[in-house]
C-alpha positions as CSV (number, residue, x, y, z in Angstrom):
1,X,4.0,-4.5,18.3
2,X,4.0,-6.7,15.0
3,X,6.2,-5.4,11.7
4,X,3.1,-3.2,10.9
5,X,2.7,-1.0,13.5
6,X,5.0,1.7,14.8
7,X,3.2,3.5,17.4
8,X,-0.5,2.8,17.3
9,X,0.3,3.5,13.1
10,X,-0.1,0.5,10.5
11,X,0.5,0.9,6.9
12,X,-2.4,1.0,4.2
13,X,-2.4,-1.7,2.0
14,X,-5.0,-3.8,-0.3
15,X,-4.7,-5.9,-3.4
16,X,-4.4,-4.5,-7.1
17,X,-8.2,-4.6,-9.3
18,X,-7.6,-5.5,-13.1
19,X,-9.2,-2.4,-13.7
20,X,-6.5,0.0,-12.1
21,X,-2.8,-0.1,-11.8
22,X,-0.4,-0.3,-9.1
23,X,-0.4,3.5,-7.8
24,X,-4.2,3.8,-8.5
25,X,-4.4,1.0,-5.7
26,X,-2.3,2.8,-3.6
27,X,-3.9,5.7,-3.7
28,X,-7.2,3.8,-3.5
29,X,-6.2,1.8,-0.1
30,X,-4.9,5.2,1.5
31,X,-8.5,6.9,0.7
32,X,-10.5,3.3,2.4
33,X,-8.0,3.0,5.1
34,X,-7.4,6.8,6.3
35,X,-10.3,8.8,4.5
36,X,-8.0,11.5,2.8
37,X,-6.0,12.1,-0.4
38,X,-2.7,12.7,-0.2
39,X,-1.3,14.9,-3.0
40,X,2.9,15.2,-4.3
41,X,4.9,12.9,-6.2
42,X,4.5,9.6,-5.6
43,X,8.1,7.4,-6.2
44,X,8.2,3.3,-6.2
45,X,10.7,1.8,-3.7
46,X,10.5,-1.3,-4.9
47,X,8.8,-4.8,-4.9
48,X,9.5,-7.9,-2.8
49,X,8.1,-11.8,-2.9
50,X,7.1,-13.3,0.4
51,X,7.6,-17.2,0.8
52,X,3.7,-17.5,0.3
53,X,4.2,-16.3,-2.8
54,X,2.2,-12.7,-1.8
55,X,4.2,-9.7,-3.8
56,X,4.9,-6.7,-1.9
57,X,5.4,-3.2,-3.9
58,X,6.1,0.3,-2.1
């Protein structure tokens, strides 16, 4: 099981358009990724830069 899978699970992601910010890609790569919406408050955790120089936001 790699870092992003728990249980057959893995985590939506994708990459942020110029058009749209960062929560409007979140909520973009959830619909592509699982087919649904999902509704309530959304809060940032936080943001992280991987040595390849990739940045991570939750």
């Amino acid at each position: 099981m790699d870092a992003e899978t728990h249980a057959g699970a893995s985590v939506p992601k994708g990459l942020v358009d110029d058009r749209e910010g960062e929560l409007a890609a979140s909520q973009r790569a959830i619909v592509e990724e699982i087919g649904t919406r999902i509704r309530g408050r959304f809060e940032r955790i936080g943001k992280d830069k991987q040595r390849g120089g990739k940045i991570i936001i939750a």
